[in-house]
matplotlib code that plots the C-alpha trace (Angstrom):
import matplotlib.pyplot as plt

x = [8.8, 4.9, 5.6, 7.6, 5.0, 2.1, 4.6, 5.1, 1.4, 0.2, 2.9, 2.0, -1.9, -0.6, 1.0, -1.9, -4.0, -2.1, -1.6, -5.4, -5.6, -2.8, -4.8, -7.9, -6.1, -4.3, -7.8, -9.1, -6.2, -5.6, -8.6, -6.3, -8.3, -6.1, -8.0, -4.7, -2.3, -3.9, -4.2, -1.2, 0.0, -1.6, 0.0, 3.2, 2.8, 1.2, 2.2, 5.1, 6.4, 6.3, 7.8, 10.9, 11.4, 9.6, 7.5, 4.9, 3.9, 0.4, -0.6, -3.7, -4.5, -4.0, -6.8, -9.1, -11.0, -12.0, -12.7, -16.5, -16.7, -14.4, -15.8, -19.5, -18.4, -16.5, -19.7, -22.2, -20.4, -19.8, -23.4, -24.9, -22.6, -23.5, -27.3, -26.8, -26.1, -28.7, -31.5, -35.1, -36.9, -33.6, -33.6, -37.2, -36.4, -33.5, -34.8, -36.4, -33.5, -31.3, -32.5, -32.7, -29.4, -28.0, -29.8, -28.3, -24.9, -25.0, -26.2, -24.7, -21.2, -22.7, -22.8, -20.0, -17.8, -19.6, -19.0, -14.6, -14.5, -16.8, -14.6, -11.2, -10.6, -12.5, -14.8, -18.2, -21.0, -22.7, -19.0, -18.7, -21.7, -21.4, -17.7, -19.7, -22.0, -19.1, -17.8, -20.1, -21.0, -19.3, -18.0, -20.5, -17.7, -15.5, -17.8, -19.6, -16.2, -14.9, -18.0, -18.0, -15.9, -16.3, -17.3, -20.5, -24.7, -26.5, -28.5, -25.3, -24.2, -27.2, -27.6, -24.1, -24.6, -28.3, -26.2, -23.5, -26.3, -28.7, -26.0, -24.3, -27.2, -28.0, -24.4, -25.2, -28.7, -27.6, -24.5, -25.7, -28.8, -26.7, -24.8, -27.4, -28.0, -25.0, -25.4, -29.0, -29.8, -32.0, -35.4, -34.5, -34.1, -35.4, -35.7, -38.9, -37.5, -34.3, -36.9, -38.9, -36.3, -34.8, -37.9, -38.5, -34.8, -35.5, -39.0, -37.9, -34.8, -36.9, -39.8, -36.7, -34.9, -37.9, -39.6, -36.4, -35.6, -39.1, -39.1, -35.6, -36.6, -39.3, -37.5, -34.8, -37.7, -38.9, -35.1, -33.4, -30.2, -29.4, -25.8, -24.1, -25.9, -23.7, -23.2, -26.7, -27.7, -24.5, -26.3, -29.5, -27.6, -26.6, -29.4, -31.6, -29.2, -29.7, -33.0, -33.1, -30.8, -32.7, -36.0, -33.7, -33.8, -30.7, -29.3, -27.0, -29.8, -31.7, -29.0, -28.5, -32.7, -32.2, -29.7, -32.0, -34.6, -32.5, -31.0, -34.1, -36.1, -38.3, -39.4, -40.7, -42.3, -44.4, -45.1, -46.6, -48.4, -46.1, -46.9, -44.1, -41.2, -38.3, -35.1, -31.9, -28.3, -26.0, -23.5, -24.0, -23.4, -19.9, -18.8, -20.1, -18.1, -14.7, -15.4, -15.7, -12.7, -10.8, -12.5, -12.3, -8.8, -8.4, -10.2, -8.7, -5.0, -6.6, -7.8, -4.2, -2.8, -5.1, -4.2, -3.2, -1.1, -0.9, 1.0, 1.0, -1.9, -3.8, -6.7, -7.8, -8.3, -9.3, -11.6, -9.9, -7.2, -4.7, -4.2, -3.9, -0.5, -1.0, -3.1, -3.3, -0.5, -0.9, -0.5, -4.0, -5.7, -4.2, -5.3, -9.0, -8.6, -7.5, -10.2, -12.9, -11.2, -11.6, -15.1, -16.0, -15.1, -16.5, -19.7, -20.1, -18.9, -22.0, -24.1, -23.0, -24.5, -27.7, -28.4, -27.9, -29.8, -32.8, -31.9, -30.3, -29.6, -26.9, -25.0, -22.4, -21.6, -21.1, -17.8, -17.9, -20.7, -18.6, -15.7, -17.1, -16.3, -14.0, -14.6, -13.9, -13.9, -17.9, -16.5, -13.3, -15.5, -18.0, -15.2, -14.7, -18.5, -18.2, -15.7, -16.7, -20.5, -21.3, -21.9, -18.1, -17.3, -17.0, -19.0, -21.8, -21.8, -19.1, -20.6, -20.5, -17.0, -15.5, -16.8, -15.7, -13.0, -10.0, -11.4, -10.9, -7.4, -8.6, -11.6, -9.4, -6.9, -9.3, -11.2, -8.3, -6.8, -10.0, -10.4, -6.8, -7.5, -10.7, -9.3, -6.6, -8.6, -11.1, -8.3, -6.8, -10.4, -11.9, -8.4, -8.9, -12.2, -11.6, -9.2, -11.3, -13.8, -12.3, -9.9, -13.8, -16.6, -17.4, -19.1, -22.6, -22.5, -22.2, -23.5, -20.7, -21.8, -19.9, -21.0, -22.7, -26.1, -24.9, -21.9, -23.6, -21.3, -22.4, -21.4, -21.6, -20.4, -17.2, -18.1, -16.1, -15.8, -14.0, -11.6, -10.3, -11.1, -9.2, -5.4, -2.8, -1.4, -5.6, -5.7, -3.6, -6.3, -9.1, -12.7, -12.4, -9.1, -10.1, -13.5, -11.4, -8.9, -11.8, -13.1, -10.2, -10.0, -13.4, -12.6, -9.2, -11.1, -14.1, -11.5, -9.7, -13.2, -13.9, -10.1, -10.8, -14.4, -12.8, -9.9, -13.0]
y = [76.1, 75.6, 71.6, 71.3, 73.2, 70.9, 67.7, 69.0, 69.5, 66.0, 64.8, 66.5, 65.4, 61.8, 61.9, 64.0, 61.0, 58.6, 60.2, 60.6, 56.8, 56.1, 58.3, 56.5, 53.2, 55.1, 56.0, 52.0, 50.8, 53.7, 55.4, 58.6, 61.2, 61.9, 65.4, 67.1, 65.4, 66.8, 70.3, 70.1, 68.9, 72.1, 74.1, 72.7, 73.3, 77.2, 80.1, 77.6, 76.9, 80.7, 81.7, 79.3, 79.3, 82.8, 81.2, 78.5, 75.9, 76.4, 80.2, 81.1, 83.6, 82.0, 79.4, 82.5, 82.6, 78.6, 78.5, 79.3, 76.4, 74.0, 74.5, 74.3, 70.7, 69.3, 70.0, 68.9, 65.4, 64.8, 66.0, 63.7, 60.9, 61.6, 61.3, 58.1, 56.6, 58.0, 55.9, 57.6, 56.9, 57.4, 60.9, 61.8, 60.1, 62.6, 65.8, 67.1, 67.0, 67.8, 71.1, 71.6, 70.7, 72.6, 75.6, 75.8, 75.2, 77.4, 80.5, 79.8, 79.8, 83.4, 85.0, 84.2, 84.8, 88.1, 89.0, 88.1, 90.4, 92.8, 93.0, 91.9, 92.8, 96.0, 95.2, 96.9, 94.9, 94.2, 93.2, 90.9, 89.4, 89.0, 87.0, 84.7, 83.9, 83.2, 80.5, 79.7, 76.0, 72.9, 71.9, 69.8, 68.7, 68.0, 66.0, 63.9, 62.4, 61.9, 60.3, 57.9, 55.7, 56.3, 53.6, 55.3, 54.3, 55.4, 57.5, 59.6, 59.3, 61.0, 63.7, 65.2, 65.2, 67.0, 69.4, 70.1, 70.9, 73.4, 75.2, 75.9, 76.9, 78.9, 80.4, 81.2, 82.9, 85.2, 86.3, 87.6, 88.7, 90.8, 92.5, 93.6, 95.1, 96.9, 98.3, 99.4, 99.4, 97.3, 98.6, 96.8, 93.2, 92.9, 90.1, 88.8, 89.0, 86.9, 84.0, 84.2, 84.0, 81.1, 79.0, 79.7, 78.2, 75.2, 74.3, 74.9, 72.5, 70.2, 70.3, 70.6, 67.8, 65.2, 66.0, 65.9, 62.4, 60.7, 62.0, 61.0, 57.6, 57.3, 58.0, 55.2, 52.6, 53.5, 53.9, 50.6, 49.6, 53.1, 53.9, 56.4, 56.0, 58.0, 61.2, 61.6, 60.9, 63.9, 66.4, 65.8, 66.7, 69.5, 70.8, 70.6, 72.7, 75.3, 75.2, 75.4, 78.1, 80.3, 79.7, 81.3, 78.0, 76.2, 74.0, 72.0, 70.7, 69.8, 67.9, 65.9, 65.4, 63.9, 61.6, 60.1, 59.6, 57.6, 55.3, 54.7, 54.2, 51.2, 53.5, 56.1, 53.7, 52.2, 55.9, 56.5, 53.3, 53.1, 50.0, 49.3, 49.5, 52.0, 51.4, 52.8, 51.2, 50.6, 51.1, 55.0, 55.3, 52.9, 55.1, 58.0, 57.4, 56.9, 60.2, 61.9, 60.5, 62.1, 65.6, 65.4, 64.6, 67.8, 69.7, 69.2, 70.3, 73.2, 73.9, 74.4, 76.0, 79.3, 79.6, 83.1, 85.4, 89.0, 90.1, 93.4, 96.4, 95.3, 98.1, 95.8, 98.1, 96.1, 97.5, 96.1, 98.5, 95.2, 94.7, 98.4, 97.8, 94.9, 97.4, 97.1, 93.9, 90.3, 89.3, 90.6, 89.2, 85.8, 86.3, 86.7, 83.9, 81.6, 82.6, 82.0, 78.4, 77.8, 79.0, 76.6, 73.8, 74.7, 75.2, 72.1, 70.0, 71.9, 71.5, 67.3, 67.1, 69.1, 67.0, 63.7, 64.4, 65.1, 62.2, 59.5, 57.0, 58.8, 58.8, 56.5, 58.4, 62.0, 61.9, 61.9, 64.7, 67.5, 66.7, 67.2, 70.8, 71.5, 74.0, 73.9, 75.8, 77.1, 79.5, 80.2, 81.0, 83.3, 85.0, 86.5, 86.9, 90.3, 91.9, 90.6, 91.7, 95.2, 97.4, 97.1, 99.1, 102.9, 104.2, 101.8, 102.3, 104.5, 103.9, 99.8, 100.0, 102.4, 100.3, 97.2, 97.5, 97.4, 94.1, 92.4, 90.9, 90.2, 88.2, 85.8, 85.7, 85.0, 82.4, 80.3, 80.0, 78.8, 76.8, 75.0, 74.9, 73.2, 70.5, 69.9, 69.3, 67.3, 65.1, 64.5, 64.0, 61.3, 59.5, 59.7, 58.5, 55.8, 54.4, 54.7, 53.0, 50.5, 49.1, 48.9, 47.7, 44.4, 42.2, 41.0, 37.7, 34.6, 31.1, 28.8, 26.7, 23.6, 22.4, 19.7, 19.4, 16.9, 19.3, 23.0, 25.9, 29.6, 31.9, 35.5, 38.5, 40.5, 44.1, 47.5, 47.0, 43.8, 45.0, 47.5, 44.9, 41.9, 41.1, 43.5, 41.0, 40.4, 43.7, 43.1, 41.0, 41.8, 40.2, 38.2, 36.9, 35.9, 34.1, 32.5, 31.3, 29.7, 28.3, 26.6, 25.1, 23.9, 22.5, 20.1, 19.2, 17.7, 16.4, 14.4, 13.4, 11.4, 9.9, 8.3, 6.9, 5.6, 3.8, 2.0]
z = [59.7, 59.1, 58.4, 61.6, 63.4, 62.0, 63.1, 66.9, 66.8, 66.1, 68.1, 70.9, 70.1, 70.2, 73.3, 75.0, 74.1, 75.6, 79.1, 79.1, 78.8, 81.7, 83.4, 83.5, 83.7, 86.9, 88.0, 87.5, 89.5, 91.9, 92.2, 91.8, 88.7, 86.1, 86.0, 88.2, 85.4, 82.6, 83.7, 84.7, 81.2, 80.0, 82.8, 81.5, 78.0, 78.3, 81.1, 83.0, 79.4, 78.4, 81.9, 81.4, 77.4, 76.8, 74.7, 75.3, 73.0, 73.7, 73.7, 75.2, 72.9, 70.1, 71.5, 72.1, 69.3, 69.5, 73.5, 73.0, 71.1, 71.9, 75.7, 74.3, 72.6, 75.8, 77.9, 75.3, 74.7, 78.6, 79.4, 77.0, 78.4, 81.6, 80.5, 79.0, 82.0, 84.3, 85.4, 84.1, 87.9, 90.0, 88.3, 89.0, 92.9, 93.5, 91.3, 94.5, 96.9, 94.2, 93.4, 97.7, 97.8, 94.9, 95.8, 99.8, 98.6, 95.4, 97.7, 100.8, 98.3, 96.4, 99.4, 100.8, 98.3, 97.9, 101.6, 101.1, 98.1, 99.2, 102.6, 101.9, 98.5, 98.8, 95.8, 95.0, 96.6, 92.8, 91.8, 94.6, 93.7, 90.5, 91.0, 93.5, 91.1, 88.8, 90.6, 93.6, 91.3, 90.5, 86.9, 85.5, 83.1, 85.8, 88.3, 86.0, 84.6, 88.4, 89.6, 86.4, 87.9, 91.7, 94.0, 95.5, 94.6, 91.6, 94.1, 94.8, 91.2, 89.8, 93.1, 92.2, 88.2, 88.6, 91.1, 88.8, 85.5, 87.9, 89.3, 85.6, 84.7, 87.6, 87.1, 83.5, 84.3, 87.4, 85.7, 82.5, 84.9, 87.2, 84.3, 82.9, 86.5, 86.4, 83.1, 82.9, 86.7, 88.8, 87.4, 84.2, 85.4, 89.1, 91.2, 89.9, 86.0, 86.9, 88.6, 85.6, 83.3, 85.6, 85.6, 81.8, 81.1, 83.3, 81.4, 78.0, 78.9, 80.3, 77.2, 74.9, 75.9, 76.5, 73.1, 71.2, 72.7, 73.0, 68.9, 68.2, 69.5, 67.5, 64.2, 65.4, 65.7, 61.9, 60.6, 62.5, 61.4, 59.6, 58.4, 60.5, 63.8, 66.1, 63.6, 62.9, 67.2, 67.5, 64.8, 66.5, 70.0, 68.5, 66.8, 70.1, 71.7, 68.8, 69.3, 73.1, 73.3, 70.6, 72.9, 75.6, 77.7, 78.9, 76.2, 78.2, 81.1, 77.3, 76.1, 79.7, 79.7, 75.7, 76.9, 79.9, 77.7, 75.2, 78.0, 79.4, 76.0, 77.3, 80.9, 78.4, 75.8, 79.2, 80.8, 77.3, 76.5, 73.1, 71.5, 69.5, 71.4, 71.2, 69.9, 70.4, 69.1, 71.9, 69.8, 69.8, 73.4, 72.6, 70.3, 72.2, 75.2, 73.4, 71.5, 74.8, 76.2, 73.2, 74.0, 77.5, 77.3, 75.5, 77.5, 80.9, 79.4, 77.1, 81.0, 82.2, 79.2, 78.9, 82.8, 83.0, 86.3, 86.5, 89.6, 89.1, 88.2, 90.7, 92.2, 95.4, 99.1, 102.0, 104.5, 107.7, 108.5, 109.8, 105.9, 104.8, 104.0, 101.8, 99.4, 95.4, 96.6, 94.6, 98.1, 99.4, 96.1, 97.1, 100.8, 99.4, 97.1, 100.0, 102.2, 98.9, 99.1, 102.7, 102.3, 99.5, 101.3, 104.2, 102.8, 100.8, 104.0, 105.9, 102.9, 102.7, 106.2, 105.6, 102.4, 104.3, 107.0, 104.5, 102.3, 104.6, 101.7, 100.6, 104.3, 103.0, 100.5, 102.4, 101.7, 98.2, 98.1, 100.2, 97.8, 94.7, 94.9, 91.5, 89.1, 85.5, 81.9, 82.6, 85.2, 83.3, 80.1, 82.7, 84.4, 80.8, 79.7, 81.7, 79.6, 76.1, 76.6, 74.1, 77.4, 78.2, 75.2, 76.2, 73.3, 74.3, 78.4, 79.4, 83.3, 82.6, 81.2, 84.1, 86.9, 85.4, 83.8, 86.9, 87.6, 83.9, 85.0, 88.6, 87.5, 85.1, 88.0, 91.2, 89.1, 87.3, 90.9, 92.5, 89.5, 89.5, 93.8, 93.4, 91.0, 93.2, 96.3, 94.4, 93.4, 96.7, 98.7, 95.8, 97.1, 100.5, 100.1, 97.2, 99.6, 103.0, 101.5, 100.1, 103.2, 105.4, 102.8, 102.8, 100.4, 100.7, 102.6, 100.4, 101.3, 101.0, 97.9, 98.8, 102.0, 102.9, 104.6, 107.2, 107.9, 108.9, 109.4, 110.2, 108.0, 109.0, 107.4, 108.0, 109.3, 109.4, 113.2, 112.9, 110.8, 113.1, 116.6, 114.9, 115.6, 113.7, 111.5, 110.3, 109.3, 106.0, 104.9, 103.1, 103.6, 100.3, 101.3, 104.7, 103.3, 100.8, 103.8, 105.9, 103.0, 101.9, 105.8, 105.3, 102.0, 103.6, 106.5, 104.0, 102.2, 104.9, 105.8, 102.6, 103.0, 106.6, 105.0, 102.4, 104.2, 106.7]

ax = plt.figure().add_subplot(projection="3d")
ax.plot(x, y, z, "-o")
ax.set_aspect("equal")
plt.show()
């Protein structure tokens, strides 16, 4: 039984790998992410498997004991990715309005996820807060492998990564701020502590990272051309994110800050006047990126399959008397859930505007700012943090454990739902807007190469107006076709032109 076990299993790992790569062949062609295909792989595989069969071929418990890690490697690899293909000034340009714009969304999101709980679900007002800090941020995981291969400006590009690493780590800090709160009280960790400890993490990242790299670099210059590039560059990654997370800083924001420095090896070498200039083997970040398409992969299904329901059990008591008889009901959980959904999107749409008025290079890109709104495995992974900490044993903090503990399934629910909600909706907007923008941006406009002096034409660019001024039947065309139409006129009549000369 163990041999045909092992045999499903690779199968089902080969398989897995090659929907991830007709996913992001889907995504090259129709600009739809095959993030919503591979959850729902996982989906598939785990709870709607074990609700048809019994049994599901992926058990979520059984994937318990590797989830810290596994999730830890998934963000590590994409975070580095996504470092390696930031630009070192475009990243100082946008830190400012990054952290303004992460910060208004972030607690505008707290709050208000705070206030539905608080109100709707009946939840103590700590609680509350403490499930808005859980998953008021995006998935850095999740946006930085959508925005990849988005059609938007690398000013956008790196706004929405930087959001996605300060808000995990603001999610981090605040939660494992706030239960210490509710176990010890608030004269323990005030508010002053948790903005000390928040800067603290954000330096020692930021030190971490750029010492580790602008060092790393320099051993690559001495050691060029050294055997097994790419697993000593990963052992590094990994030890600087030991290192980081023992100082108490944020390991992942270090890792993201090493991988800019890399990229951007010749920026660095100049800011510091190094003679001898950097190297770095582009071959690393090759190999690098088809690693983290393997993990990735994985990661998005593994997403789906430790998605976990429980309908009943449930200790939820509005305050507004018009839903008193939906009481300790799965259908008031989902009510709250729905209105949490609502209120992220609304948020980040508000928040989109608000950024754009402050940075107005990014206005064509609004779209693709309010719709980065998924969640991913980081909240999944918090939702739990509450209920695996010491304090929620009884013998350790019997007050800890009985306030928390009828919320332990609700938590896991509320946040997988928002998480498999978010995903969805990301999915569908990046489509709208993929598509939008494509049917009304035009190309740069191009100097026909061909013509003659003695035969001057005006060439003017196609703009979104005309596109939806111009004749129906026009409207099937493209820009490039209809440049490549007049051109082609241009090109007979020059021809004929020559044929009447040469006839004379």
């Amino acid at each position: 039984m163990s041999g045909v076990q092992v045999y499903l299993g690779f199968t089902l790992l080969g398989v897995i790998i090659f929907i991830g790569y007709l996913g992001v062949k889907m995504f090259d062609k129709t600009k739809v992410p095959d993030i919503l295909l591979l959850v729902f792989i996982g989906l598939l595989l785990g709870p709607i498997d074990a609700m048809i069969f019994g049994t599901p071929l992926i058990s979520a418990s059984s994937l318990g004991t590797i989830a810290p890690y596994f999730t830890t490697l998934a963000l590590l690899m994409i975070l580095f990715e996504g470092g390696l293909n930031l630009n070192f000034a475009t990243v100082l340009r946008k830190l400012k309005i990054a952290i303004i714009h992460s910060t208004i969304i972030f607690v505008a999101t707290v709050l208000a996820v705070t206030l539905i709980a608080f109100v709707i679900l009946g939840y103590p007002f700590v609680v509350g807060l403490l499930l808005g800090t859980i998953i008021g941020g995006i998935s850095g995981a999740v946006v930085i492998t959508v925005v990849k291969g988005m059609n938007i400006s690398e000013e956008t590009r790196t706004l929405l990564v930087l959001e996605s690493v300060l808000v995990d780590v603001l999610s981090i800090i605040l939660a494992i701020s706030l239960i210490d709160i509710i176990a010890h009280g608030s004269e323990n960790t005030g508010i002053v502590g948790v903005i000390g400890y928040l800067v603290s993490a954000f330096l020692i990242a930021l030190l971490g990272g750029a010492l580790g790299g602008f060092m790393w670099l320099r051993l690559n210059t001495k050691f060029q051309g050294m055997r097994f590039s790419f697993i000593i560059t990963l052992g590094a990654m990994f030890l600087l994110y030991g290192i980081v997370e023992a100082l108490r800083g944020s390991g992942p924001m270090a890792v993201l800050i090493f991988g800019v420095v890399l990229s951007n090896r010749h920026d660095i070498g100049a800011m510091f006047r190094v003679e001898e200039p950097l190297v770095f083997s582009e071959q690393v970040k090759e190999v690098h990126e088809e690693i983290t398409f393997l993990i990735r992969t994985y990661f998005f299904v593994y997403l789906g399959a430790v998605f976990s329901l429980q309908l009943t059990n449930l200790n939820v008591t509005s305050l507004i008397p018009a839903l008193g008889n939906l009481n300790n009901t799965f259908t008031l959980v989902l009510i709250g859930v729905v209105l949490m959904f609502i209120a992220i999107q609304l948020i980040r749409y508000m928040g989109s505007i608000v950024t754009v008025k402050l940075h107005p290079e990014s206005e064509a890109d609004k779209g693709a700012i309010w719709s980065m709104s998924a969640r991913g495995l980081a909240q999944a992974v918090l939702a739990s943090l509450p209920f695996t900490v010491a304090y929620f044993d009884p013998t350790i903090n019997i007050d800890y454990h009985t306030l928390m503990a009828p919320f332990q399934a609700q938590f896991l629910n509320i946040t997988f739902m928002i998480i498999v909600m978010t995903v969805a909706s990301t999915t569908m907007a990046v489509i709208y807007y993929e598509r939008k923008k494509g049917q009304v941006e035009c190309p740069e406009p191009v100097e026909p190469v061909f013509l003659k002096e003695s035969h001057p034409v005006t060439a003017r660019s196609f703009t979104p107006e005309d596109v939806f001024t111009a004749p129906k039947r026009s409207l099937v065309k493209t820009p490039e076709q209809q440049w490549e139409k007049n051109n082609k006129s241009i090109m007979e009549k020059e021809f004929m032109r020559d044929e009447r000369h040469k006839k004379r």
